[in-house]
C-alpha positions, 0 to 999 in steps of 0.5 A: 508353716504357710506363709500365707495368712489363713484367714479366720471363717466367716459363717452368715445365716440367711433365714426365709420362709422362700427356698428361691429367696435363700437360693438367689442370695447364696449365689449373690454371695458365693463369691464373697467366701462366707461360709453360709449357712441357711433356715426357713423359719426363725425356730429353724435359724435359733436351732442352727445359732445352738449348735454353730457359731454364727457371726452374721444374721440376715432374716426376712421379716414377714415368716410363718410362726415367728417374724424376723423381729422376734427372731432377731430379739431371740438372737441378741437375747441368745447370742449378743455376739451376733450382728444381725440385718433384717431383709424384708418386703414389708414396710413394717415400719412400727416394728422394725423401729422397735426392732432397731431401737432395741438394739436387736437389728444392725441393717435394715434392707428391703426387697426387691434388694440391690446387689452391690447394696446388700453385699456392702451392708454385709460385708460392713457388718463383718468388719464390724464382727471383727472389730468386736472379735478383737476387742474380746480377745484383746479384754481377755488378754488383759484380763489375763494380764492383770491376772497375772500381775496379780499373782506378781504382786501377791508374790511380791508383798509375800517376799517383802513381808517375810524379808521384812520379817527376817529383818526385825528378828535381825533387829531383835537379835542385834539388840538383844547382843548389843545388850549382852555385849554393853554388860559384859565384864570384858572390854568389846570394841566394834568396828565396821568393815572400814575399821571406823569404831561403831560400838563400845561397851560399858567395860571399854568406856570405862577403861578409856576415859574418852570412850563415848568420844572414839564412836566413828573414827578409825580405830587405827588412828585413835587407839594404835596400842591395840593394833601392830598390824590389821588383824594381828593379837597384840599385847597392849599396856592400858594404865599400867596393866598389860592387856592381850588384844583380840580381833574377831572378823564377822561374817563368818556364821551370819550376814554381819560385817566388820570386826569385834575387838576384845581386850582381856587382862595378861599377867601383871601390872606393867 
């Protein structure tokens, strides 16, 4: 690839009805690099605008069959994109005026020109161009931006939701074991993956006197009969009656965490 930039083409169409008018003006601005393009009558200059992309209009006024203003309304009308100079001999001030009220007219300039004149004006109205050119590709950039910031979001809310679906079927799972648990004859302990007693069923409460008083302490601490060992089944007398301890880590089919102690009777009374 060229290190040098390759700049963008700049296309000017020059419109008069007088071929030496269109003559000079293509040597006055050879020098400038426009890509040039010319018509002698305004029929002829909108033909040219349908099948080119022009980025500059300089148009005589007084033309056969159809003045620069008419021409230069079309123009803007057709392709607003457009920026348009009016060059003329007559001092038509009432339609100029209008003209550039209208906002169909960028520049307006008489003849007999000069040069330095009208090749400022001309220049002046291709950094405008420019200037236009980059603020709509700038818009559409943007636009597709937030297009796709959109299709981000939508992503986005579509996975918040199904998570946030998934979490109130966890919810409803977990209220409908923590249920089945609480009526279950055989005493349950829950603990959470610090050993800290998160659950206790209605069987474990009633075996332990205090049962509502061990929720969030360390099971290791506050029932050791059940525990020789972290993790390790143990036979534990309660009351008189033996007991054989089992520990259930969690996790190992779901996303839970932590442990269920279970405590089923063994033998005899001791």
């Amino acid at each position: 690839m060229s290190a040098t930039a390759v700049l963008p083409a700049r296309t000017l169409l020059l419109v008069d009805d007088e071929p030496n008018i269109l003559a000079s003006l293509k040597r006055l601005l050879r020098r400038d690099a426009y890509h040039v393009l010319t018509a002698g009558s305004g029929q002829e200059g909108l033909d040219i605008l349908a099948s080119h992309a022009v980025d500059v209009i300089v148009s005589d006024q007084r033309m056969p069959g159809m003045l620069g203003a008419d021409f230069l309304r079309k123009a803007k009308l057709l392709y607003p994109q457009t920026i348009r100079i009016m060059l003329s001999g007559f001092t038509e001030l009432q339609a100029v005026t209008d003209a550039v009220n209208e906002g169909a007219i960028f520049k307006f300039l008489t003849k007999p020109w000069e040069d330095h004149q009208l090749r400022e004006h001309i220049a002046e109205a291709f950094r405008l161009k420019g200037i236009d050119d980059d603020n709509a590709r700038l818009n559409a950039q943007l636009r597709v931006a937030n297009q796709a910031l959109e299709t981000a979001n939508a992503a986005m809310q579509a996975l918040v939701s199904q998570q946030q679906h998934q979490i109130s079927r966890d919810e409803i799972s977990l209220g409908i074991a923590r249920e089945l648990l609480q009526f279950l004859p055989l005493p349950v302990i829950g603990l959470d993956e610090d050993g800290m007693i998160a659950f206790i069923n209605a069987a474990a409460e009633n075996l332990f006197e205090r049962g509502a008083a061990l929720l969030g302490n360390e099971a290791m601490l506050v029932l050791p009969q059940l525990f020789d060992g972290p993790g390790a089944p143990c036979l534990a007398a309660i009351d008189g009656q033996a007991y054989a301890v089992a520990v259930h880590p969690m996790g190992v089919r779901s996303r839970s965490r932590g442990s269920l102690v279970t405590l089923s009777r063994h033998g005899t009374a001791v």
